[in-house]
DOBA-126803 format. One record per residue: residue number from 1; residue in one letter; y, x, z of N, C-alpha, C in turn. Coordinates in steps of 0.05 Angstrom, whole numbers. Example, Ala and Ser with C-alpha at 12.3 -4.5 7.8 and 13.67 -1.06 7.14 Angstrom:
pos|code|n.north|n.east|n.up|ca.north|ca.east|ca.up|c.north|c.east|c.up
1|A|-114|264|156|-90|246|156|-66|264|156
2|S|-45|257|142|-21|273|143|1|258|157
# end
This chain:
pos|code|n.north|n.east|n.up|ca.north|ca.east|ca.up|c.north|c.east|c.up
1|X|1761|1710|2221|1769|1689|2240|1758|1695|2268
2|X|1738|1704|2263|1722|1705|2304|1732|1723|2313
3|X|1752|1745|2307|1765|1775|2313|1791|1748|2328
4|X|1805|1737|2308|1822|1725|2324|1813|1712|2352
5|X|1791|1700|2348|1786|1681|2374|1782|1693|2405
6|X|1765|1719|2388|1759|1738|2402|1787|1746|2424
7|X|1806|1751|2405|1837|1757|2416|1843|1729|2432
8|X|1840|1710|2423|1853|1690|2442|1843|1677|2462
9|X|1811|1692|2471|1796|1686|2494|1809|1713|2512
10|X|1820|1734|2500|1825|1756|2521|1859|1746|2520
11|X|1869|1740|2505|1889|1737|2508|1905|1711|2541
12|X|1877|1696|2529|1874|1672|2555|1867|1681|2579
13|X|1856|1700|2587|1837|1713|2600|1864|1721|2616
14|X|1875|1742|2600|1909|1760|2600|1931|1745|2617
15|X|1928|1722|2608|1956|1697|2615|1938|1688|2645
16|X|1918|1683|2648|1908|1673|2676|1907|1692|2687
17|X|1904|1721|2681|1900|1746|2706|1926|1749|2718
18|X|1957|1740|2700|1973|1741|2701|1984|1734|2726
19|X|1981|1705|2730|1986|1694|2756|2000|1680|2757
20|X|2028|1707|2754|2053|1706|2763|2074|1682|2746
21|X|2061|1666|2723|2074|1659|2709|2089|1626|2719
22|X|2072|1627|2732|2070|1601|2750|2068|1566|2727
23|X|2086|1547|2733|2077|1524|2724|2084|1536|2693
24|X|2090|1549|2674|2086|1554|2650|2065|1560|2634
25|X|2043|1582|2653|2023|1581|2643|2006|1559|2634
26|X|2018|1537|2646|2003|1507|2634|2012|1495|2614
27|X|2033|1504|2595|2058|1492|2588|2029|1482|2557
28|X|2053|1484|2533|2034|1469|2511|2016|1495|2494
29|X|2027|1523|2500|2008|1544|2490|1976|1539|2501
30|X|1979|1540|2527|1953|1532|2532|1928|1516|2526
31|X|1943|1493|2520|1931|1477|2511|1915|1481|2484
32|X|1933|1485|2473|1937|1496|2440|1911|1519|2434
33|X|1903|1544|2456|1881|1554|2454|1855|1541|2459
34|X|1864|1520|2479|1837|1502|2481|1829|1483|2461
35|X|1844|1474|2445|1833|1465|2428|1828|1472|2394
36|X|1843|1495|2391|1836|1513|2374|1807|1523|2370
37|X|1795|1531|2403|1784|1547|2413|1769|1561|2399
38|X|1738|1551|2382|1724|1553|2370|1723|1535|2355
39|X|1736|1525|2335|1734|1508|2320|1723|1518|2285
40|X|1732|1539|2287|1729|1563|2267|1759|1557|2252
41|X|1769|1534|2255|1788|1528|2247|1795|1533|2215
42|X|1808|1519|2197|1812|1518|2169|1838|1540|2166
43|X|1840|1551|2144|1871|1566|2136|1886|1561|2158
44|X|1899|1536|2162|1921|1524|2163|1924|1531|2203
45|X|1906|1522|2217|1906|1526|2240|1904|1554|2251
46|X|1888|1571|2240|1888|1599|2242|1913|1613|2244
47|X|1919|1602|2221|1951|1618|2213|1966|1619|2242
48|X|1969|1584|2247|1984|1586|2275|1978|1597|2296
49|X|1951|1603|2303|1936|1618|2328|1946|1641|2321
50|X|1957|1666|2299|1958|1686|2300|1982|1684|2300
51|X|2008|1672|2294|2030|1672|2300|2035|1660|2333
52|X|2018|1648|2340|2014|1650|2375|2001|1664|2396
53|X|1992|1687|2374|1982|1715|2396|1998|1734|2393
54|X|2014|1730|2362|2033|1757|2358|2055|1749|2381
55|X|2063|1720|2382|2083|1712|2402|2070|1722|2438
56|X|2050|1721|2444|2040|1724|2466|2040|1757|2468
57|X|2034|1769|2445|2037|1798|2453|2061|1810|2463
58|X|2077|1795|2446|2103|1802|2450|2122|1798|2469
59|X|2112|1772|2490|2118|1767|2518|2106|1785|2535
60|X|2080|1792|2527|2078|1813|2549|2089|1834|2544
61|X|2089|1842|2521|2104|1871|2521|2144|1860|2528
62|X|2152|1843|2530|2180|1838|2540|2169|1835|2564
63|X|2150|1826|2581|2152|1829|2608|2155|1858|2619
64|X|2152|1876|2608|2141|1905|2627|2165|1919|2601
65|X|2182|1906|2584|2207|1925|2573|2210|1934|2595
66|X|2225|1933|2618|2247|1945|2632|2216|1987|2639
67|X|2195|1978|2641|2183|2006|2639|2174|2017|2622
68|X|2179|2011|2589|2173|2022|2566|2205|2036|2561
69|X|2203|2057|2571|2234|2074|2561|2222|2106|2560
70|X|2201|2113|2564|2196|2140|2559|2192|2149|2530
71|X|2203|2177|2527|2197|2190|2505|2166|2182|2486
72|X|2146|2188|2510|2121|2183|2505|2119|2157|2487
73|X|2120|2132|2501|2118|2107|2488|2133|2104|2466
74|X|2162|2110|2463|2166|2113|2436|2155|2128|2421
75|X|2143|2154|2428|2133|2166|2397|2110|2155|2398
76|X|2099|2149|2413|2073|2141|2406|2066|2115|2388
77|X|2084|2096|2398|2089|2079|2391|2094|2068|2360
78|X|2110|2092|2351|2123|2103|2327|2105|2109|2307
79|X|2085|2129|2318|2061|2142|2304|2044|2109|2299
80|X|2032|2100|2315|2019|2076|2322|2032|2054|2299
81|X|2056|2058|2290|2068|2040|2267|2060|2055|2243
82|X|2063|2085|2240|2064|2083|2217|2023|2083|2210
83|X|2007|2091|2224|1986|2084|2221|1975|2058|2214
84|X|1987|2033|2227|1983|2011|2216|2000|2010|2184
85|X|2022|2020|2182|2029|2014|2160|2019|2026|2130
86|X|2005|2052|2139|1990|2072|2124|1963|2062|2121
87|X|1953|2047|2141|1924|2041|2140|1908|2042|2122
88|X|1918|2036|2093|1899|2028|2074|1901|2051|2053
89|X|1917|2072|2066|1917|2094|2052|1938|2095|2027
90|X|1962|2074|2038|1986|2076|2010|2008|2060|2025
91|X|2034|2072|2024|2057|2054|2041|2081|2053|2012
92|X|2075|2028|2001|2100|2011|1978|2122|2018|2000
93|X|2144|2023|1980|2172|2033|1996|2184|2007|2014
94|X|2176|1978|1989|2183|1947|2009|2159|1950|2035
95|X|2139|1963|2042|2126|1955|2056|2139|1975|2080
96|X|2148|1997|2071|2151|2009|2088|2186|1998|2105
97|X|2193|1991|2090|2222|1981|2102|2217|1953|2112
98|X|2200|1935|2101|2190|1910|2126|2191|1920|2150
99|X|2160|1948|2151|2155|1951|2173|2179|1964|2185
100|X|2190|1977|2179|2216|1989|2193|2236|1966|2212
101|X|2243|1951|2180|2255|1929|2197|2250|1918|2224
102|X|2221|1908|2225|2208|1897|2244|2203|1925|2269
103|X|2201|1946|2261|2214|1966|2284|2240|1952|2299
104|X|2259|1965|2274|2282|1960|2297|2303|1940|2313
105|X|2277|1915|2297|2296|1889|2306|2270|1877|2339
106|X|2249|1884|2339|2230|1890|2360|2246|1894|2383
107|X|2244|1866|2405|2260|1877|2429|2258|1893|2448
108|X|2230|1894|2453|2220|1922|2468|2228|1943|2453
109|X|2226|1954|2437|2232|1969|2424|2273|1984|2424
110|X|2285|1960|2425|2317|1962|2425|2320|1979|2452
111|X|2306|1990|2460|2303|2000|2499|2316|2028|2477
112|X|2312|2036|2446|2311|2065|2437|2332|2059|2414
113|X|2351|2082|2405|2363|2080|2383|2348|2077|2355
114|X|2355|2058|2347|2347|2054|2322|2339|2078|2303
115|X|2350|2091|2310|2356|2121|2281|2333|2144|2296
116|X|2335|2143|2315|2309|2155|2340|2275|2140|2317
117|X|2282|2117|2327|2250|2100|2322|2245|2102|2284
118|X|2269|2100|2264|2262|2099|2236|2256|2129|2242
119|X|2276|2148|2241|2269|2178|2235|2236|2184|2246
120|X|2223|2177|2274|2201|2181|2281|2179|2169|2265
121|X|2187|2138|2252|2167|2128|2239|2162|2141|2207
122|X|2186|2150|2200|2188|2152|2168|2173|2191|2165
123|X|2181|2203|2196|2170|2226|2194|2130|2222|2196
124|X|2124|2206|2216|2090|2199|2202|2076|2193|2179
125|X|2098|2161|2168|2085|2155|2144|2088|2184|2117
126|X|2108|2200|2118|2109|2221|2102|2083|2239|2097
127|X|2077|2250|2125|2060|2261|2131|2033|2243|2114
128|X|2029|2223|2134|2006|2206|2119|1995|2201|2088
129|X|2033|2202|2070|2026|2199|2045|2018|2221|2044
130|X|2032|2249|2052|2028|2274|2033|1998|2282|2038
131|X|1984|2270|2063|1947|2288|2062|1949|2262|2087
132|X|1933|2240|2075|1926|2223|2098|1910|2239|2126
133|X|1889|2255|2113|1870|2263|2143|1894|2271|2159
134|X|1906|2297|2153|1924|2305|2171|1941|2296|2181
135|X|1960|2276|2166|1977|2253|2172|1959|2234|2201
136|X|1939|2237|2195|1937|2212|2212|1923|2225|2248
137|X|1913|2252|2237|1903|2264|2267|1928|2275|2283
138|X|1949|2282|2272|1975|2294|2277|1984|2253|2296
139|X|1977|2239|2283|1988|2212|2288|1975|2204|2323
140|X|1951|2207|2315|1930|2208|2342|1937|2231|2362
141|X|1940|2243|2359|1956|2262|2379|1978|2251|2394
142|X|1997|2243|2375|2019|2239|2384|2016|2203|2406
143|X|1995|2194|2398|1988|2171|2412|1970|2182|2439
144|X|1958|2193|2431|1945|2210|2460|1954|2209|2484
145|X|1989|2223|2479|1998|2231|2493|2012|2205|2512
146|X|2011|2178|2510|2014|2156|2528|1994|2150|2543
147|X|1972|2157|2543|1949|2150|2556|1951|2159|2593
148|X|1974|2175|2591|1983|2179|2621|1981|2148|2636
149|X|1997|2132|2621|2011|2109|2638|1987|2091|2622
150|X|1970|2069|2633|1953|2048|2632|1980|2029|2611
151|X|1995|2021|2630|2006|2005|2621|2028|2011|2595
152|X|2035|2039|2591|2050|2035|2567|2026|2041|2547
153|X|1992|2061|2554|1977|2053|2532|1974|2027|2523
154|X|1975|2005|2535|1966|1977|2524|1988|1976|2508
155|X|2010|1975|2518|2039|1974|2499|2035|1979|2477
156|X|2032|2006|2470|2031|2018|2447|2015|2004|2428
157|X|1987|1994|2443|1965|1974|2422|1984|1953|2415
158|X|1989|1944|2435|2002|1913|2430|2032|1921|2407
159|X|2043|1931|2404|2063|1942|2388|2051|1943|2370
160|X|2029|1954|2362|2009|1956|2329|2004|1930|2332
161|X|1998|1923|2338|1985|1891|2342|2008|1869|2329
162|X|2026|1869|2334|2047|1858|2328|2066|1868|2304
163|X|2060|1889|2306|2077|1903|2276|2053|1896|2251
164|X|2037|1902|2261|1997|1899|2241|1996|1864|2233
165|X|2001|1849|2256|2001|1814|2250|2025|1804|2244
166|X|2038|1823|2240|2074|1796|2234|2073|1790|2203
167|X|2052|1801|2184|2052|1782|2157|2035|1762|2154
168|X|2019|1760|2184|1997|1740|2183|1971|1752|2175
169|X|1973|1779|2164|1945|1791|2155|1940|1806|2172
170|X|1915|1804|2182|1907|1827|2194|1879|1848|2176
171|X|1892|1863|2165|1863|1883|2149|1855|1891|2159
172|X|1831|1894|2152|1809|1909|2168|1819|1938|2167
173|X|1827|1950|2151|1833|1984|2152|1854|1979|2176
174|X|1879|1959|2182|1898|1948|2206|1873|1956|2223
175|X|1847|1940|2224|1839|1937|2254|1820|1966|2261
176|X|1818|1978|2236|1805|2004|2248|1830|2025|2251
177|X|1845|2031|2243|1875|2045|2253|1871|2042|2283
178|X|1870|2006|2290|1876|1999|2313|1860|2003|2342
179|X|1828|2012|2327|1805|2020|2343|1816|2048|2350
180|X|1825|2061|2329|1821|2089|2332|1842|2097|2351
181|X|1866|2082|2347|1883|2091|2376|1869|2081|2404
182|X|1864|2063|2402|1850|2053|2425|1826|2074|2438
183|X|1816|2088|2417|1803|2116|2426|1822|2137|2442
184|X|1840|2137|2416|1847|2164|2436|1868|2155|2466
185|X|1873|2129|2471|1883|2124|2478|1865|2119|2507
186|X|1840|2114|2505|1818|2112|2523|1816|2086|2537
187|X|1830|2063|2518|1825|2038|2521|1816|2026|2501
188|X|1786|2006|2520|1774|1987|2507|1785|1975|2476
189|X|1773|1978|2456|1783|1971|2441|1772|1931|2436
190|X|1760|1931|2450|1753|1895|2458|1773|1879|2472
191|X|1791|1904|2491|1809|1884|2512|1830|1871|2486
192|X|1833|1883|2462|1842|1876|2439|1830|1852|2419
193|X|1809|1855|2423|1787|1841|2407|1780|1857|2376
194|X|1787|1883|2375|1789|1900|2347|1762|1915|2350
# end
């Protein structure tokens, strides 16, 4: 639970650095973190705080779609899925076609052909089953290579972030996947809260 809160003090943090959002930023989300805040909150309220950060990730990453169209951010991006989906060291064929799904129905993501983003994801998780180490440094590489642009590295987190929380679980093998791009990616893995 405090990993979430953690997220929804930077996430708050995120929405006021913002600015630009104007009288919305006050709307009823806000609120909603404030009184969440630290409550430690039971099952039931948690649940909704993480279905209101996956929603918040996902506005920012639709704010800055129109500059997520490079090669880079898609594969990286790609790799960055199937590592969350590999995380725990085994991808169920339903898990892997959830996560697919949730690839290609992802609106940031629609910027790329569908058959582009499965073929890139299904070529990692392969790799991953057949020799995880190598699967997964071959994976980090290929995330590496966004760390050009600040802003499509965050992307790419926030894309795991949202592919990693859309069943409401976040695992810890999810949140160390999630550190480790954030390494090679050479961002804070706190601006995340992971």
């Amino acid at each position: 639970m405090a990993m979430w809160d953690k997220i929804k003090d930077q996430a708050k943090t995120f929405q006021q650095s913002q600015g630009t959002r104007g009288a919305s930023g006050h709307g009823p989300g806000q609120q909603g973190y404030g009184q969440q805040g630290h409550s430690g909150g039971s099952g039931s309220s948690s649940g909704g705080s993480k279905a209101q950060l996956i929603g918040l990730f996902k506005s920012q990453l639709a704010s800055v779609k129109t500059e997520l169209k490079s090669g880079a951010y898609r594969d990286a991006s790609m790799a960055m899925c199937a590592l969350v989906a590999a995380a725990d060291g085994q991808v169920e064929p339903a898990e892997r076609q959830r996560v697919e799904e949730l690839i290609v129905s992802n609106e940031v993501l629609q910027n790329f052909p569908a058959d582009q983003l499965r073929q890139r994801f299904n070529q990692h998780v392969d790799k991953l089953i057949a020799n995880f180490e190598l699967g997964r440094s071959e994976a980090l590489q290929v995330i590496a290579k966004a760390a050009k642009k600040p802003a499509e590295a965050r992307a790419v987190i926030q894309t795991g972030m949202v592919i990693a929380g859309a069943d409401g679980v976040f695992e810890p093998s999810e949140q160390y996947a999630i550190r480790e791009a954030c390494t090679a990616l050479g961002v804070p893995p706190s601006e995340f809260g992971v």
